[in-house]
PDB file as gemmi writes it, atoms N, CA and C in Angstrom:
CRYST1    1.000    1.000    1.000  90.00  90.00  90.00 P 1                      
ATOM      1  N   UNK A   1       0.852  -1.178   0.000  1.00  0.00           N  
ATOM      2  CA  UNK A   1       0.000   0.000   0.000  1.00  0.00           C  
ATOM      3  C   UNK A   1       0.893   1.233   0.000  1.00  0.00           C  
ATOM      4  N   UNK A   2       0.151   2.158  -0.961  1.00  0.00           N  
ATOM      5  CA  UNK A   2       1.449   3.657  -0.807  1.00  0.00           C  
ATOM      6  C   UNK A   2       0.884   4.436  -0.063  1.00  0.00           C  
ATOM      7  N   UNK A   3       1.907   5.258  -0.164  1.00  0.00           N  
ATOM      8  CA  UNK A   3       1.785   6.368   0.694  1.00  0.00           C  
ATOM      9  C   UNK A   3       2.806   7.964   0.356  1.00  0.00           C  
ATOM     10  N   UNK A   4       1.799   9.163   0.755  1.00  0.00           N  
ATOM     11  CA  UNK A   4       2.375  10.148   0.584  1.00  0.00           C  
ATOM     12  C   UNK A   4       3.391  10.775   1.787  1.00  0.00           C  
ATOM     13  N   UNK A   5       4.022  11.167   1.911  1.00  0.00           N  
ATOM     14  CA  UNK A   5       5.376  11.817   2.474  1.00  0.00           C  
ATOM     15  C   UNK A   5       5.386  13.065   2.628  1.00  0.00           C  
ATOM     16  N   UNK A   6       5.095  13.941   3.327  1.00  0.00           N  
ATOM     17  CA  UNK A   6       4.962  15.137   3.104  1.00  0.00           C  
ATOM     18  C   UNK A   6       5.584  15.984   4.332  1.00  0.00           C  
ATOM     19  N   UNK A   7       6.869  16.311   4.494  1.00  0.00           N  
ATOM     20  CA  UNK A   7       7.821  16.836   5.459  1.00  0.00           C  
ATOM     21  C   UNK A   7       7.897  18.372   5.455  1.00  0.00           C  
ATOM     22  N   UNK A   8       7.137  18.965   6.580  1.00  0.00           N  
ATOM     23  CA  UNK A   8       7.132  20.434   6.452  1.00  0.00           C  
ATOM     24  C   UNK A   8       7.675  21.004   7.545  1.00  0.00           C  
ATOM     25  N   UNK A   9       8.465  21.772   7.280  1.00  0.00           N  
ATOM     26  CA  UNK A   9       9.705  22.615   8.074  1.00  0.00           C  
ATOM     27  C   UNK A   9       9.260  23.399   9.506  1.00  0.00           C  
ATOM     28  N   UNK A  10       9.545  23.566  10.283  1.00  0.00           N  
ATOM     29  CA  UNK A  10       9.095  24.098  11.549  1.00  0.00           C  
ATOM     30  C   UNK A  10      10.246  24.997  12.304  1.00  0.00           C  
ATOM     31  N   UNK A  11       9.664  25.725  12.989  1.00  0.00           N  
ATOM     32  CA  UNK A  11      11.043  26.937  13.440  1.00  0.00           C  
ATOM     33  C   UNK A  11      10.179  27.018  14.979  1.00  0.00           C  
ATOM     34  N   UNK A  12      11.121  27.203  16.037  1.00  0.00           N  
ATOM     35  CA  UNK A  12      10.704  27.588  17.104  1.00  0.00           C  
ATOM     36  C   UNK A  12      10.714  28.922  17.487  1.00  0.00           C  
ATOM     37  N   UNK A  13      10.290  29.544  18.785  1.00  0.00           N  
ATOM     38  CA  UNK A  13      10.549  30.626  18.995  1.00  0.00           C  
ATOM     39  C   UNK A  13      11.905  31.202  18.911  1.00  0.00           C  
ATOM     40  N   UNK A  14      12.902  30.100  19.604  1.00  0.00           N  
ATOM     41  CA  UNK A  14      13.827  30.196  19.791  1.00  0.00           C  
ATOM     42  C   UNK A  14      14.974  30.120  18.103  1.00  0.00           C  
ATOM     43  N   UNK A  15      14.344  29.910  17.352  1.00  0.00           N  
ATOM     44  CA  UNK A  15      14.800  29.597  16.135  1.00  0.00           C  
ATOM     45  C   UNK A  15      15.388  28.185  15.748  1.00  0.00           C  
ATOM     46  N   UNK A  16      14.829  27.221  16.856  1.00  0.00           N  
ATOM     47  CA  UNK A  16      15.523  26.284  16.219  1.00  0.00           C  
ATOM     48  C   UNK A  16      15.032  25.409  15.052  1.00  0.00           C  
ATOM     49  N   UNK A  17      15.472  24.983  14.316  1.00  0.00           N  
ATOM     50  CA  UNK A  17      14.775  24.520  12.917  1.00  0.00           C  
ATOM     51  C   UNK A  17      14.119  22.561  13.386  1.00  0.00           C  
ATOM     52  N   UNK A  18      13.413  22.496  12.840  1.00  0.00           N  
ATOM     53  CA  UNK A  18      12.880  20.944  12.512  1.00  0.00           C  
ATOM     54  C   UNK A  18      12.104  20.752  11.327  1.00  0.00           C  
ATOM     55  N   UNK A  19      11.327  19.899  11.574  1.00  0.00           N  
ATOM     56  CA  UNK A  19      10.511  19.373  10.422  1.00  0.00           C  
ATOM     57  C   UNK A  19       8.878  18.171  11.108  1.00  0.00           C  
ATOM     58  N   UNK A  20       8.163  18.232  10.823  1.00  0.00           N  
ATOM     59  CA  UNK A  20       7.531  17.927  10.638  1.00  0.00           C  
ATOM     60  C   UNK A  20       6.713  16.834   9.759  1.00  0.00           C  
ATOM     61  N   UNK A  21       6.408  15.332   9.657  1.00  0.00           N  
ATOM     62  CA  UNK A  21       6.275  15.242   9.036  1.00  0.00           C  
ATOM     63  C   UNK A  21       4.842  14.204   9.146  1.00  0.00           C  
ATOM     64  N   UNK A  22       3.833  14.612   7.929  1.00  0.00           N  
ATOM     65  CA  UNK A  22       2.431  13.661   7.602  1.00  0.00           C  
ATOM     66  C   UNK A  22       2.620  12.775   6.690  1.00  0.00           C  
ATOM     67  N   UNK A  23       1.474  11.738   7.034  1.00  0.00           N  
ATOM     68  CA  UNK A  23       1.765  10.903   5.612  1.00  0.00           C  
ATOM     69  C   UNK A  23       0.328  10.600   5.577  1.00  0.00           C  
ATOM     70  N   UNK A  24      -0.168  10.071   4.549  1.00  0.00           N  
ATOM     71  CA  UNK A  24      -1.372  10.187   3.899  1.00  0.00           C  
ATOM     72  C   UNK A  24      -1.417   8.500   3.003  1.00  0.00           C  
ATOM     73  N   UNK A  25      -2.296   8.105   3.343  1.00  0.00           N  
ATOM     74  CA  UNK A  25      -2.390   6.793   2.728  1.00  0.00           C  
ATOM     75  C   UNK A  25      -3.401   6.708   1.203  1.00  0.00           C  
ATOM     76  N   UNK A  26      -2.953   6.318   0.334  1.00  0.00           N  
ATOM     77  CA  UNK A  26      -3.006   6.217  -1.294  1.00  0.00           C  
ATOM     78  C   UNK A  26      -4.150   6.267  -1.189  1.00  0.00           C  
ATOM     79  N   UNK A  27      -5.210   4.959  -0.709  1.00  0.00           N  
ATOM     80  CA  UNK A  27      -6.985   5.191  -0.781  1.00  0.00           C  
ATOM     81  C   UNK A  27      -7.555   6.118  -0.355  1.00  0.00           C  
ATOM     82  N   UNK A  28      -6.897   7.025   0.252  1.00  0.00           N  
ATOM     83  CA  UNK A  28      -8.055   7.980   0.913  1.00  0.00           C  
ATOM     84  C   UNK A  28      -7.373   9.101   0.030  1.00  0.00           C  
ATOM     85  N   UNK A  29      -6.065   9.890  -0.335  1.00  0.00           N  
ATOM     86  CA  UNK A  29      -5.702  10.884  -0.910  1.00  0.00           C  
ATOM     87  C   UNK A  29      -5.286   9.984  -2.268  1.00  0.00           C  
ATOM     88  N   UNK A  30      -5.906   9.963  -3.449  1.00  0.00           N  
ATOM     89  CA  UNK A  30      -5.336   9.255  -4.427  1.00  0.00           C  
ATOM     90  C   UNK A  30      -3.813  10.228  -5.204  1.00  0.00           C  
ATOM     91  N   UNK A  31      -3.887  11.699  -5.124  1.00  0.00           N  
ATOM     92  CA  UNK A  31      -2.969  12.389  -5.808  1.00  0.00           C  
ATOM     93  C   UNK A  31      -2.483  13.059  -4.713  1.00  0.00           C  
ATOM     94  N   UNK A  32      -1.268  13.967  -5.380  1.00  0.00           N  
ATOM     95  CA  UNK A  32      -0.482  14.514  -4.157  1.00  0.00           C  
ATOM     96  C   UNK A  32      -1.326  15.400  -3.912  1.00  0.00           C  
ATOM     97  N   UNK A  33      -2.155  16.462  -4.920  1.00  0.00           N  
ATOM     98  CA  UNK A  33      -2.523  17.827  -4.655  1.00  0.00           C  
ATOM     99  C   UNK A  33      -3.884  17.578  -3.544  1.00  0.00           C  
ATOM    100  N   UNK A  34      -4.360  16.452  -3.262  1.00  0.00           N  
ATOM    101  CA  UNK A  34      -5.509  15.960  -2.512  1.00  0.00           C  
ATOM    102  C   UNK A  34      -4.679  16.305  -0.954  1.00  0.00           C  
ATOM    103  N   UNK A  35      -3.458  14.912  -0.773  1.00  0.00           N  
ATOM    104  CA  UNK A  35      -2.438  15.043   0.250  1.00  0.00           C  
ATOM    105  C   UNK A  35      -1.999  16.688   0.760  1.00  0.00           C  
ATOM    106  N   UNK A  36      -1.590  16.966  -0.362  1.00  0.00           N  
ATOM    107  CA  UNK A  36      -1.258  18.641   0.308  1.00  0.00           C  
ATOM    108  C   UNK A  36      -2.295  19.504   0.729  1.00  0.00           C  
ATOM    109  N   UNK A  37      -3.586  19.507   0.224  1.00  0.00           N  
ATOM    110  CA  UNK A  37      -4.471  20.007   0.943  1.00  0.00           C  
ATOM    111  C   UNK A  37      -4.869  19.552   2.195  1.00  0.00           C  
ATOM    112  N   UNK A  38      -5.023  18.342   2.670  1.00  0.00           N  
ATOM    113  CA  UNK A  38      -5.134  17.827   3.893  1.00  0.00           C  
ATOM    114  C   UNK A  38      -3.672  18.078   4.240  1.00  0.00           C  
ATOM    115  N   UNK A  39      -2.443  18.328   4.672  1.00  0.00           N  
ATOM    116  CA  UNK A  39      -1.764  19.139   5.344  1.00  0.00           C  
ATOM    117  C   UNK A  39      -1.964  19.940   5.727  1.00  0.00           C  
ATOM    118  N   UNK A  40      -2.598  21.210   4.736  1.00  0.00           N  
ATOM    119  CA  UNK A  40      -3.051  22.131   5.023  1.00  0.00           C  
ATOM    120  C   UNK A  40      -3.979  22.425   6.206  1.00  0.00           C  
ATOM    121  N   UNK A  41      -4.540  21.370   6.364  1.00  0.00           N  
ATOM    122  CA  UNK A  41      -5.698  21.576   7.662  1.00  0.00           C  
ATOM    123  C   UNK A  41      -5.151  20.708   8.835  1.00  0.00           C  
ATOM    124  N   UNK A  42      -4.560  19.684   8.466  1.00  0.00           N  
ATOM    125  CA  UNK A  42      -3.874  19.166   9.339  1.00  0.00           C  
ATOM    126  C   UNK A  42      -2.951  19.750  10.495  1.00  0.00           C  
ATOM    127  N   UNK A  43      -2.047  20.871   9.412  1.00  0.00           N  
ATOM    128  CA  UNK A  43      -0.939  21.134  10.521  1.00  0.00           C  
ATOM    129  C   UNK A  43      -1.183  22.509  11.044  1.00  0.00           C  
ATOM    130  N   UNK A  44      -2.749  23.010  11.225  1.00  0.00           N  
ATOM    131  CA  UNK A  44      -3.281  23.401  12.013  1.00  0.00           C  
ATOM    132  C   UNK A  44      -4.245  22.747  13.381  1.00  0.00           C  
ATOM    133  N   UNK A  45      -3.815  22.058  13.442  1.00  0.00           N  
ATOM    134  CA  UNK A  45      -4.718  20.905  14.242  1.00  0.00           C  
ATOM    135  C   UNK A  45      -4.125  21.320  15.828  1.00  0.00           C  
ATOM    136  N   UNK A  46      -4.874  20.953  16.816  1.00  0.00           N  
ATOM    137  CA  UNK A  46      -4.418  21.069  18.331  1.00  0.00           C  
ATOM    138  C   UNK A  46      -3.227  19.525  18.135  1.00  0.00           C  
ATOM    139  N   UNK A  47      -3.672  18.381  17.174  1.00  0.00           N  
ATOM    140  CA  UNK A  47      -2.855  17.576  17.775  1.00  0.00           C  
ATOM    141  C   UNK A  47      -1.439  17.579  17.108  1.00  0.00           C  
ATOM    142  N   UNK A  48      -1.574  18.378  16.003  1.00  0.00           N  
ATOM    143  CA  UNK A  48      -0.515  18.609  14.914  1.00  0.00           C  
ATOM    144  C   UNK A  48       0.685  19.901  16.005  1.00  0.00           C  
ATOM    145  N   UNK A  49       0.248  20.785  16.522  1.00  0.00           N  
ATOM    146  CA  UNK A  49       0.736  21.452  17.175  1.00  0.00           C  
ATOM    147  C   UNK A  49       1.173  21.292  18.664  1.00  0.00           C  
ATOM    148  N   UNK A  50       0.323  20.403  19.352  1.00  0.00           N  
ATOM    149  CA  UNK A  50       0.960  19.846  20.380  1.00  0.00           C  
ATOM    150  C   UNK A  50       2.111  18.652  19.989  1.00  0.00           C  
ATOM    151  N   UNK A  51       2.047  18.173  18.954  1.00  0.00           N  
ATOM    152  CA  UNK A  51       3.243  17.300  18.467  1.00  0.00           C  
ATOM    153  C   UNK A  51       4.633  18.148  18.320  1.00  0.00           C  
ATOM    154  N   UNK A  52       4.350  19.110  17.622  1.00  0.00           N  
ATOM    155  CA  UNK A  52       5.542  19.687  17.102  1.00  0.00           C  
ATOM    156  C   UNK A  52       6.328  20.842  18.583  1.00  0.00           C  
ATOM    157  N   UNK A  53       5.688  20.443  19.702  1.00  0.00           N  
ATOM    158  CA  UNK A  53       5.422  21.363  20.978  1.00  0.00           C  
ATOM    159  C   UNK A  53       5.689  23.029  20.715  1.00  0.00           C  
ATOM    160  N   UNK A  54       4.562  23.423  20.085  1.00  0.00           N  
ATOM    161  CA  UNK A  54       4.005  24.826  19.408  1.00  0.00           C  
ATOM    162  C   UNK A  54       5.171  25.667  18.217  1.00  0.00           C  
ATOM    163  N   UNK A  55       6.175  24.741  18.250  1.00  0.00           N  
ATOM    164  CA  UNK A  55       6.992  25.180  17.209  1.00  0.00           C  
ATOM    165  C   UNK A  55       6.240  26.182  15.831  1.00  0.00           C  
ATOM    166  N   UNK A  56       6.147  27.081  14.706  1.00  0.00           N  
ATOM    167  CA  UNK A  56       5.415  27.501  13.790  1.00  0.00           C  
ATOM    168  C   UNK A  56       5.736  26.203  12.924  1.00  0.00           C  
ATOM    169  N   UNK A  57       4.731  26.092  11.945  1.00  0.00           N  
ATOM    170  CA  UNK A  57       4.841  25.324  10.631  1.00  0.00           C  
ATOM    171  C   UNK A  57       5.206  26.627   9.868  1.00  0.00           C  
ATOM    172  N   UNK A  58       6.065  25.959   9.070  1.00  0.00           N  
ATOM    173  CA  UNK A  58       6.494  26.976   7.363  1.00  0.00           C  
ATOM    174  C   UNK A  58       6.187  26.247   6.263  1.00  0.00           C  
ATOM    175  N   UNK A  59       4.609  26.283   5.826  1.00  0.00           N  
ATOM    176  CA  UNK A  59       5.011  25.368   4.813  1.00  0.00           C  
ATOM    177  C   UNK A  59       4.794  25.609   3.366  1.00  0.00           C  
ATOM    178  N   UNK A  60       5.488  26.926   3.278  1.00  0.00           N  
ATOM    179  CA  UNK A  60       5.946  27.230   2.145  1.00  0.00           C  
ATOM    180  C   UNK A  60       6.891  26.410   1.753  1.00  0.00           C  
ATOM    181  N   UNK A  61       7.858  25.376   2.672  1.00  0.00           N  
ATOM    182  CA  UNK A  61       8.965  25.016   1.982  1.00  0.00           C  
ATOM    183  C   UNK A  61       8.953  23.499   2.201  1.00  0.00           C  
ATOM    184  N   UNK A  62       7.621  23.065   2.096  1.00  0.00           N  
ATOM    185  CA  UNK A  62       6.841  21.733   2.294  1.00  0.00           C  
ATOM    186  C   UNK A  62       7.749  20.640   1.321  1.00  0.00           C  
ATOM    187  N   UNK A  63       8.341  19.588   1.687  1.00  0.00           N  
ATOM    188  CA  UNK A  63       8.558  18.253   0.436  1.00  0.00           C  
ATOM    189  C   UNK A  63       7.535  17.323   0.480  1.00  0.00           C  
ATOM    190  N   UNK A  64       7.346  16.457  -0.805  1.00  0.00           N  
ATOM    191  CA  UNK A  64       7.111  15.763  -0.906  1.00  0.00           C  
ATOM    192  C   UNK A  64       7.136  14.449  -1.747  1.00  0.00           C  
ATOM    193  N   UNK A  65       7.370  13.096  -0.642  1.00  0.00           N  
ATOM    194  CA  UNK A  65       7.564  11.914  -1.307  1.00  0.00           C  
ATOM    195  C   UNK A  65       6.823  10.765  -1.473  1.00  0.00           C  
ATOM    196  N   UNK A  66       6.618  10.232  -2.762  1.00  0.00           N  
ATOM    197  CA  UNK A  66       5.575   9.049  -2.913  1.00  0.00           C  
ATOM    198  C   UNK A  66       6.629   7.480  -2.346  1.00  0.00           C  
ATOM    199  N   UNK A  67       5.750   6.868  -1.657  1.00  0.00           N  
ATOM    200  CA  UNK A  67       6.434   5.663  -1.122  1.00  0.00           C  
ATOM    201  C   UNK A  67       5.428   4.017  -1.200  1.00  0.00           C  
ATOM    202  N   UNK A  68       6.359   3.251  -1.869  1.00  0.00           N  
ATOM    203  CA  UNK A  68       5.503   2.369  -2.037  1.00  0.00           C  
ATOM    204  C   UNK A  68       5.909   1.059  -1.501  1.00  0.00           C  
ATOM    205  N   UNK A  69       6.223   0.638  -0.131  1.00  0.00           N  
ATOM    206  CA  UNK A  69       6.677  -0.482   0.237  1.00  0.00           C  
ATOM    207  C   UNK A  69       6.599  -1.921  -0.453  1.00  0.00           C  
ATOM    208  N   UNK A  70       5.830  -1.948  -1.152  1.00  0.00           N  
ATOM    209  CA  UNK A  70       4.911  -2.916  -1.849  1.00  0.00           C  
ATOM    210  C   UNK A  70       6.198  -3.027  -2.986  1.00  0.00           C  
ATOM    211  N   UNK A  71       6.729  -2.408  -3.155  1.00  0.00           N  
ATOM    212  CA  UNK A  71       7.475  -2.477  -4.528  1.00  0.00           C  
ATOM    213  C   UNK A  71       9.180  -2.366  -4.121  1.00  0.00           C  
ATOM    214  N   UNK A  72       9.103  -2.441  -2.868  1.00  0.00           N  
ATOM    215  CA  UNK A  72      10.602  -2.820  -2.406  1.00  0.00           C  
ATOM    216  C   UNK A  72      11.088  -4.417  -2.435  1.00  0.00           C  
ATOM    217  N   UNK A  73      12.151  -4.760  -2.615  1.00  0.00           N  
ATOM    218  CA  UNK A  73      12.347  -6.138  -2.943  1.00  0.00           C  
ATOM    219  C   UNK A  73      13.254  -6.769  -1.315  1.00  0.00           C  
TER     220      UNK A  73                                                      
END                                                                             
């Protein structure tokens, strides 16, 4: 089963840098632009932000990777 990858950058008050990252499973987001919109609401979430412990999301500088375990040997 695949899956989307979607690693979005985070800065603290303090400036320290991280990342963030969602993943999105193929049946429910079939394309990326589906996946990146659910980020979008996602990493406004109480649980998205208590994860990242209130760090900001930046996700202007969002990646993203398709992953398909299924096709690893």
């Amino acid at each position: 089963m695949g899956y989307w990858q979607i690693s979005v950058p985070t800065v603290t008050a303090s400036g320290t840098q991280g990342v963030q990252i969602f993943t999105y499973d193929v049946y429910r987001f079939a394309s990326l632009p589906l996946a990146e919109r659910q980020v979008g609401i996602d990493m406004h979430s109480a649980s998205a932000i208590r994860h990242r412990r209130g760090a900001m999301a930046r996700p202007g500088g969002s990646e993203a990777a398709w992953h398909d375990p299924g096709l690893q040997s």
